[in-house]
C-alpha positions as CSV (number, residue, x, y, z in Angstrom):
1,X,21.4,3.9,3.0
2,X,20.5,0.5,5.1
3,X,21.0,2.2,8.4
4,X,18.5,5.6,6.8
5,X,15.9,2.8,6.1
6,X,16.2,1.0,9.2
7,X,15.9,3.9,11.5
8,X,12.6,4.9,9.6
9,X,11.5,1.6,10.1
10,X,12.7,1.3,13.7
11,X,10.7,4.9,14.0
12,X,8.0,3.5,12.2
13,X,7.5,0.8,14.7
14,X,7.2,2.1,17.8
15,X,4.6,4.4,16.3
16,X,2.3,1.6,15.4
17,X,0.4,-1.1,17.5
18,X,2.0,-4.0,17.7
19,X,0.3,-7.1,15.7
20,X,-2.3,-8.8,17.9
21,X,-4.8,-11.5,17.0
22,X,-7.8,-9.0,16.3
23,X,-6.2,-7.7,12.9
24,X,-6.5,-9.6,9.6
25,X,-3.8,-12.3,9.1
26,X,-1.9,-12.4,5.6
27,X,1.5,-14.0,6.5
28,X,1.0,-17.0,4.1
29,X,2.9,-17.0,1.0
30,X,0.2,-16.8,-0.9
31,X,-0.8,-13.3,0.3
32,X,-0.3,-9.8,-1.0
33,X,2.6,-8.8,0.6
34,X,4.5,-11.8,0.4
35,X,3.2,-11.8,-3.3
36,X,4.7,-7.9,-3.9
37,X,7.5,-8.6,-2.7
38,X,8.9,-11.1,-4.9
39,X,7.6,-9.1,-8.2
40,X,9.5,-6.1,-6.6
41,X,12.3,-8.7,-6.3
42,X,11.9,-10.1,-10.1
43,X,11.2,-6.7,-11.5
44,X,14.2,-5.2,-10.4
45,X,16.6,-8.1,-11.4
46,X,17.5,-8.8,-8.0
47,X,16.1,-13.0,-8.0
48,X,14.2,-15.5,-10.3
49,X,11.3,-18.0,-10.4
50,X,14.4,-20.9,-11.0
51,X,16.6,-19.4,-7.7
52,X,14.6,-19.2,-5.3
53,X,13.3,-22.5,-3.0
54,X,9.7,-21.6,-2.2
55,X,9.0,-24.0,0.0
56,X,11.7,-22.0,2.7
57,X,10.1,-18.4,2.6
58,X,8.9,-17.4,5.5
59,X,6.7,-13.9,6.3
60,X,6.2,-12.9,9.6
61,X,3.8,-10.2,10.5
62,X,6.1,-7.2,12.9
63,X,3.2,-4.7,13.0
64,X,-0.7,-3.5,12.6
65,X,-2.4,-0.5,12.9
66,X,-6.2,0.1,12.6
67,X,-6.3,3.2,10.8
68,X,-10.3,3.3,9.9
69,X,-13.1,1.3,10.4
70,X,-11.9,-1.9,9.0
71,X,-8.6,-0.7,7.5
72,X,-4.8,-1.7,8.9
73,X,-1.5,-0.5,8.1
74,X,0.5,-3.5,8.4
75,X,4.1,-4.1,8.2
76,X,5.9,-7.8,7.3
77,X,9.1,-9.1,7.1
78,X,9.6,-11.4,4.3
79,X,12.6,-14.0,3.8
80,X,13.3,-15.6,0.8
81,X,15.8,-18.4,-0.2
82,X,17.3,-19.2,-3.1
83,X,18.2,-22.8,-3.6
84,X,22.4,-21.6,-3.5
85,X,20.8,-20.4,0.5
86,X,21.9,-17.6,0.1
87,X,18.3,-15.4,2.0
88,X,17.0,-11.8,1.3
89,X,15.0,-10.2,3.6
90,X,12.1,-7.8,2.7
91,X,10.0,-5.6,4.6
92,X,6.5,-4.8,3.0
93,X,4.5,-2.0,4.0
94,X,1.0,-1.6,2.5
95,X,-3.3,-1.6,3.9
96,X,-5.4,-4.4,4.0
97,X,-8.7,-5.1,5.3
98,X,-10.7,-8.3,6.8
99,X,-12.0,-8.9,3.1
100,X,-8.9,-8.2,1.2
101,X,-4.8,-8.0,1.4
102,X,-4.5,-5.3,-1.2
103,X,-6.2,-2.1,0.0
104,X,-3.0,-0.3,-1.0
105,X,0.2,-0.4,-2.8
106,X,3.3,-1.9,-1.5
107,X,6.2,-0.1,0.4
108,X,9.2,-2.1,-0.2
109,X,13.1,-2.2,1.7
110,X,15.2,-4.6,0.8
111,X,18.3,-6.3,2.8
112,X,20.3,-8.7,1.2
């Protein structure tokens, strides 16, 4: 199932601009994506509020496409980690604009 999801991803990649300065920034912590992806993360069971050291997660923007005027398809890699450091990775698919991070919903995968 990991090696299905990484191909598409891998697929998915070469298909789509790579990120440049010109394209809205939300890697901070605080952003949509990085925000998603830890309610996936509590939703499904998989980590908690108590496990997980905040001040160590880390997003990194891997790709952006401008798909309309003002619209981008953007793809980041979150890490969390959890205070026993153990890490788990996350990569967040979803549309934002210059204005706002949440012009879609989230696409999750998962790697722990």
């Amino acid at each position: 199932m990991k090696i299905h999801i990484l191909r598409i991803l891998f697929l998915s990649l070469i298909l789509i601009i790579p990120a440049s300065g010109q394209s809205p920034d939300y890697t901070g912590i605080d952003y949509w994506p990085t925000a998603m992806a830890f309610v996936h993360l509590k939703n499904a069971g998989i980590t908690t509020n108590d496990k997980i050291d905040f001040t160590k997660t880390k997003t990194v923007r891997l790709a952006s496409e401008k798909i309309a005027k003002d619209l981008y398809r953007q793809i980041h890699r979150v890490v969390f980690t959890e205070k026993s450091g153990k890490t788990i990775d996350v990569i967040t698919i979803n549309n934002v604009s210059r204005e706002e991070g949440s012009m879609s919903t989230v696409q999750f995968a998962i790697f722990q």
